[in-house]
N, C-alpha and C positions, 0 to 999 in steps of 0.2 A: 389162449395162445394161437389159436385158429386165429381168429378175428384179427389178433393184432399182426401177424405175420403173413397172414392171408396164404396156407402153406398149397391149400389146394388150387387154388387160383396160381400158382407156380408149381402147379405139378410135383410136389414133394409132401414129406412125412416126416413128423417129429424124429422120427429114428434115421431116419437118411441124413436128414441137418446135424443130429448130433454126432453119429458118426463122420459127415461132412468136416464137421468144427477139430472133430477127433485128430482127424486126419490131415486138416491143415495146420493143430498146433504140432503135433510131432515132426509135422515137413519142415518147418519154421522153428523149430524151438533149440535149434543151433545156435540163435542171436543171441540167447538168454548167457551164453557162456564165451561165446564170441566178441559180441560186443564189447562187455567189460575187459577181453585181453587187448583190445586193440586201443582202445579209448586209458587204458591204466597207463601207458607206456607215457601219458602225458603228464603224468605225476595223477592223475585223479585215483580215489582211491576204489580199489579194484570192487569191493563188494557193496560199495555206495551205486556204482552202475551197475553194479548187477538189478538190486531193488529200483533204482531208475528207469533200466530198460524196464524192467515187468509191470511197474504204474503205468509208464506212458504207453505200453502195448494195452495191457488192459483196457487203461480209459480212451485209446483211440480207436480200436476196435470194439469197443461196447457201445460208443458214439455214433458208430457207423453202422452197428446193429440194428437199436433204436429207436432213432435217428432217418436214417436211410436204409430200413431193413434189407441190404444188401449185405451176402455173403464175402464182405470179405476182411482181410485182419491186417493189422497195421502194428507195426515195429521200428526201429530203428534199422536204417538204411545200410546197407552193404555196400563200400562205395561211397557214400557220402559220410561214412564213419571211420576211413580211411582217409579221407581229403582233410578230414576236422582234423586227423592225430600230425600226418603225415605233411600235407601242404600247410597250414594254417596255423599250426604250431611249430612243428618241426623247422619248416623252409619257411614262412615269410613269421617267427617271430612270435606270434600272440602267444599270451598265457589260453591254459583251458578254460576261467571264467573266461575273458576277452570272447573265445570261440564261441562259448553257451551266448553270450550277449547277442553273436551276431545271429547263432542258429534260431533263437527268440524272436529277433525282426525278421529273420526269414521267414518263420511262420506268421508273423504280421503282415507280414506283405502279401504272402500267400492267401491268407482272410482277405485282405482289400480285393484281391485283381479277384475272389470268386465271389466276394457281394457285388462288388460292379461288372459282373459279366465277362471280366475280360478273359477268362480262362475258358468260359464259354465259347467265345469268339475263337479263340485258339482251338479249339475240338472242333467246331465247326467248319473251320477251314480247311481242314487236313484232309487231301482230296482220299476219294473211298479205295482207290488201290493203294495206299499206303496203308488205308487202315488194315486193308486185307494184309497185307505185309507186313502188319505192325502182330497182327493173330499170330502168323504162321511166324513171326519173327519169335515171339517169345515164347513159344513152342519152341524154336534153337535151341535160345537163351534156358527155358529151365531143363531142357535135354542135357543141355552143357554142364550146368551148375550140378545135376545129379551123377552126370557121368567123371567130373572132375570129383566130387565128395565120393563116390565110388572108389577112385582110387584106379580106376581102369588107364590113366596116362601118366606117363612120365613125360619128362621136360630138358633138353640138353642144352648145355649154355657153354661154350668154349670160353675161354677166361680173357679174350680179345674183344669181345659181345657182353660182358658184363661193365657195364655203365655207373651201376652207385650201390652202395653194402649200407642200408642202416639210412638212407637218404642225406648221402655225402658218397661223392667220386670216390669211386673204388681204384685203393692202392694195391695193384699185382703182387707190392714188396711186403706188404702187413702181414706178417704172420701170425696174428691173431687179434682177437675183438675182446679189449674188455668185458663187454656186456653184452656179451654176446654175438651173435647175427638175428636183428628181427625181419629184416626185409631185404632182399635181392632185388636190382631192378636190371632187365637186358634189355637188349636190344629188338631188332626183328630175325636175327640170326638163330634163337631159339629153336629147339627141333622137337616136334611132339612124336611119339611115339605110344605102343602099346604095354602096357608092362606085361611081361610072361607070367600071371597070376601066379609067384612062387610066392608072396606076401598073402599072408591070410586075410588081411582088409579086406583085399578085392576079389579075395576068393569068397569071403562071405556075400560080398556084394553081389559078384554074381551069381551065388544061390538066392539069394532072395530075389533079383532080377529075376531068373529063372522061375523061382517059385510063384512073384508077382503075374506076370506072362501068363503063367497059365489059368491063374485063378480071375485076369482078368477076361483073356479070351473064353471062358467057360463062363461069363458073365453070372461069377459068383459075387453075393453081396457083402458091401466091406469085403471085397478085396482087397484094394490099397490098404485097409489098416490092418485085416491081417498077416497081411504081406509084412509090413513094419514089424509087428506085432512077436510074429515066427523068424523073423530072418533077428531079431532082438534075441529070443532066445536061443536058438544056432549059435547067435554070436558067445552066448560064453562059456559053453566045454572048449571052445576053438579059445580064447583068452582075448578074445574083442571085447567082451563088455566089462568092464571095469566094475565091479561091485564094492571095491573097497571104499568109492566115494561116499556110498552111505553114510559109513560112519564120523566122514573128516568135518571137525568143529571149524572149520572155517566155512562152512557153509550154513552155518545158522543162522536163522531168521535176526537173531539178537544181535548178533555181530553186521548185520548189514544194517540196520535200524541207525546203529549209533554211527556208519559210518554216513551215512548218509546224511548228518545233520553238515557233515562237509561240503558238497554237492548242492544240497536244496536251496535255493534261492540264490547262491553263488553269481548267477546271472547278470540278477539286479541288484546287484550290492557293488560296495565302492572296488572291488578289485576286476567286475565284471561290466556293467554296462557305462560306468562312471567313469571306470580308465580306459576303454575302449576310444572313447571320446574326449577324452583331456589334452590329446595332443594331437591339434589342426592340421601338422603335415601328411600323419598315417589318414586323414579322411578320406583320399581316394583308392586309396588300400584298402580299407572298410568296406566301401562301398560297393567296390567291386568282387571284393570276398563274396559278402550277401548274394551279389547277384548270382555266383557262381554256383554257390548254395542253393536261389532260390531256383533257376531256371534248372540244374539237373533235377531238382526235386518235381518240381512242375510237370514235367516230362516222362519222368518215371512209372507217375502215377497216372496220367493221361493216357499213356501207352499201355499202364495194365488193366485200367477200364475199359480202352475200345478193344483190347487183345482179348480178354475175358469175357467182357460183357454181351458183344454184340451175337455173335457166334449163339450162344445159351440162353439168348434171350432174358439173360438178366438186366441188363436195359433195349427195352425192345423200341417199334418204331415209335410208338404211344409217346415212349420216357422223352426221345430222341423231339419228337413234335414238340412235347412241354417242358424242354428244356431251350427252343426258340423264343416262346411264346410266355413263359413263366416271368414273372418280375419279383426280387427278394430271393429266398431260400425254400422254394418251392416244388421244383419235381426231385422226383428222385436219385437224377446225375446232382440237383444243384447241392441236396445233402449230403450227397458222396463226397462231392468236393468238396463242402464245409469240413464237413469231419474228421479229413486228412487234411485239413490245412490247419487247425486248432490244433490237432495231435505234436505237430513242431513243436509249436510253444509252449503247449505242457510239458511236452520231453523235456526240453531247455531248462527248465524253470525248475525239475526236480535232478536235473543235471546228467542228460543224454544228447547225441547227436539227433539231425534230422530225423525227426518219424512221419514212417512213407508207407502208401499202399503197399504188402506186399508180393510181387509177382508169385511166391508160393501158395499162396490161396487159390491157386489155380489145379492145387492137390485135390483141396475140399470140394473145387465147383467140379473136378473130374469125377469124384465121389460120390457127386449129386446135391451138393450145395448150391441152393436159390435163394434163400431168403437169408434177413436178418441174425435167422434163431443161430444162423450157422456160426455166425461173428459174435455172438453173444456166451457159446461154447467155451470159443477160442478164447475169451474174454476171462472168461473164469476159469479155463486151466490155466493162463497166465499168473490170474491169482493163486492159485494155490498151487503154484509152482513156488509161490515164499515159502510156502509150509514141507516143500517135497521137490525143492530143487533136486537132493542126490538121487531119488527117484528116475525123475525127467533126465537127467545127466547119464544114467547107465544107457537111455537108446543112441546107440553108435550112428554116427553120419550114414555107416554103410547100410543100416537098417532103412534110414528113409529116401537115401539116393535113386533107387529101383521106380519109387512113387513120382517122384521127379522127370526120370527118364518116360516113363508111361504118361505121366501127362503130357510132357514135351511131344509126344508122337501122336496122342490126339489131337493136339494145337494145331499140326502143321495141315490139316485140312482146308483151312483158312487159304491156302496157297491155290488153290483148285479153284477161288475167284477172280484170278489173275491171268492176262492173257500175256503167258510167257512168250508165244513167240510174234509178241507186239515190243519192238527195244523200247518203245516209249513209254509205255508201261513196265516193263523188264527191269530196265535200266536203276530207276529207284526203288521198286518193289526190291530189288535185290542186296542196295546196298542196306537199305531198312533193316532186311532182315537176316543179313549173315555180319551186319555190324554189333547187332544185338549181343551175340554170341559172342564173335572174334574181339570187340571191344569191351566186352563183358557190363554194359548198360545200355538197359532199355532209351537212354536219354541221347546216347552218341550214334544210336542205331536211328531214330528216329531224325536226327540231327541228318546224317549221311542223306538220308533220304532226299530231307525238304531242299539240303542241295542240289542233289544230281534232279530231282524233277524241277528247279528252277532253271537251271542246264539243259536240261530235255527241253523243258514249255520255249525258252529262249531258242536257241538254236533252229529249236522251229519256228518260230517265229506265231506262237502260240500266248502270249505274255497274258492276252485279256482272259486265262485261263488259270491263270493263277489270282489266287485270292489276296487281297491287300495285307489280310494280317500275315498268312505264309511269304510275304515280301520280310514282311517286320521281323516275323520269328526266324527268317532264315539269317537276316541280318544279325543278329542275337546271338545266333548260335556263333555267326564269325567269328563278331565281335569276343563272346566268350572264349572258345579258341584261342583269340589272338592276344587275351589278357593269360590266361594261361601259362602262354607260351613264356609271358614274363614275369611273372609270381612265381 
């Protein structure tokens, strides 16, 4: 295990990694129960993705173990599992096979541009204050995500500011929803605020925040998981941790098996990649789905490798040389990127959304996760999350939100290589990285950026400073945007 993980040479110990792995599948293992509510709404059946998500987590995160013995674990995306139910199906039309077909070429596509380099070229280009900004940016970002699953904000929305119920124009006059309400969408009129912790959620949340805090600054070991661990059990004489799920038969390994013959190859069968394509006029609809698909994806994950990685020297300057210099699927970013670019189309094919680097693994590498072993963890409690779903199921969001908020506050160190009071540096360092959060992806956060510093370079009249492919990818982003705007 030494040898193949080379644990000393990255300054770690079989027990830190496993604890590492420990601690980013419990950050992360919200998807397992998430995913399948958001993706069922499309008529797929609910506990066919639930064993969907968990294959394509495992085998994409074990990939990346392996493979690219880098710490980190991959699932289906947040956000791009929302765009599949919500835009894709919902608003422009497709069935869920249709969607699984396109998410499939997405991950094809995604393999093409990282065997020929071009995703390369794109990492490459992204000038170093961004990247410094892209660090402290998703510091925000999972500061946000833990402090929102905390439960610590509420959200006011006056009934003039409310735009669409269910993803259809909201009627003032409807007094009621069939099928309920699945989704609210506002405006910018929305009003955050604090909630008066009289909700036990977020009062457990911030005991374990509290408890975390301390046990982190007394730079106790597995902190963050006993943080998780203790604030789990808190949770239920207070009645946060649900125990009954244990027992509920809808969560058996049997009943997901058989639904799953639903789902598995769906893709590529005649209702999935065959009708996708049988009618010429939706092919630039198609087309542009994917892209929409493939470039938040691309971005995602880009962002939470140089956010992650550089910082902890999980790809250091060595990786960063022989990822110039390398030709094929040879240093250790080029397998990174293989391994979450295959991961899509496995997903697809046993019938999940996008699966993407995930920015939570940024728990484990806080943890002390460097190497592979850590992904390899995460790999196998995915697995035998089949066997022990209602298990995994009793740790409450509020138990792992606290680990979130603490990594997010180490991240933001990364900001300290910025020279804030340079606006030209400033300027997109900032949008990078509070777009992160406010926009809630890594992809529109980075996006924001590559604009205003082509704004900046221009205006100054600085242009030979900007790199050819950040012309191309800023265009991209427009471009995307601007098909958005009309899908």
């Amino acid at each position: 295990m030494e040898n193949f993980f080379k644990l000393k040479e990255h300054g770690t110990t079989v027990s830190t990694e496993v604890m590492a792995g420990i601690t980013t599948f419990f950050a992360m293992s919200y998807i397992i129960f998430v995913n399948p509510a958001i993706l069922s709404l499309t008529g797929m059946p609910s506990q066919a993705v639930f064993l969907a998500t968990l294959i394509a987590s495992a085998i994409g995160t074990l990939v990346m173990g392996l493979f690219a013995n880098v710490p980190y674990a991959q699932a289906p995306g947040m956000g791009l599992n929302a765009f599949f139910t919500y835009t894709v199906v919902f608003a422009l039309g497709f069935t869920w096979q249709e969607a699984l077909a396109m998410v499939f070429l997405c991950g094809i596509f995604n393999i093409f541009i990282t065997v020929t380099k071009i995703r390369k070229m794109i990492i490459k280009s992204i000038p170093e204050l961004i990247q410094h900004a892209i660090g402290g940016g998703i510091g925000v970002f999972v500061a946000y995500i833990g402090i929102k699953n905390a439960g610590f904000l509420q959200f006011t929305s006056e009934t003039a500011n409310i735009q669409a119920i269910n993803n259809a124009p909201f009627d003032p006059s409807a007094a009621n929803y069939d099928s309920g309400i699945n989704s609210v969408l506002t405006d910018g009129g929305i009003i955050p605020g604090l909630v008066d912790f009289t909700s036990s959620g977020a009062l457990l949340a911030l005991i374990g925040l509290i408890i975390t805090v301390i046990l982190v600054v007394l730079n106790v070991r597995g902190a963050v998981l006993i943080g998780i661990i203790a604030t789990t059990i808190i949770g239920i004489p207070m009645g946060i941790v649900d125990l009954s799920v244990i027992s509920n038969p809808e969560n058996s390994l049997g009943h997901a098996i058989s639904e799953l013959r639903v789902t598995f190859g769906a893709a590529l069968g005649s209702q999935g990649m065959i009708s996708l394509f049988s009618d010429a006029s939706r092919l630039p609809l198609v087309l542009m789905t994917i892209f929409a698909f493939s470039l938040s994806d691309i971005f995602d994950t880009i962002g939470t490798f140089i956010g992650t990685g550089r910082k902890t020297g999980i790809f250091t300057a060595e990786d960063e040389a022989a990822l110039d210099n390398s030709s094929g699927i040879k240093s250790k970013m080029d397998k990174a990127l293989f391994a979450d670019a295959i991961a899509t189309s496995v997903g697809a094919i046993f019938g999940t959304s996008n699966t993407t680097t995930f920015v939570e693994s940024a728990a484990g590498i806080g943890a002390g996760g460097r190497t592979g072993l850590t992904s390899v963890v995460v790999a196998i409690l995915f697995l035998l999350a089949s066997l022990f779903s209602s298990l995994i199921a009793i740790v409450p969001v509020q138990a792992t939100a606290p680990s979130l908020i603490i990594v997010g506050v180490m991240m933001m160190s990364s900001f300290l290589e910025i020279q804030w009071d340079d606006l030209e540096e400033a300027i997109p360092a900032f949008f990078t990285s509070i777009f992160m959060g406010l926009a809630y992806s890594i992809s529109y956060g980075i996006a924001a950026g590559f604009i205003f510093f082509v704004i900046v370079k221009v205006a100054k009249k600085k242009t030979n400073e900007i790199h050819p492919v950040l012309w191309v990818s800023t265009g991209l982003f427009i471009l995307n945007f601007i098909v958005l705007a009309f899908i």
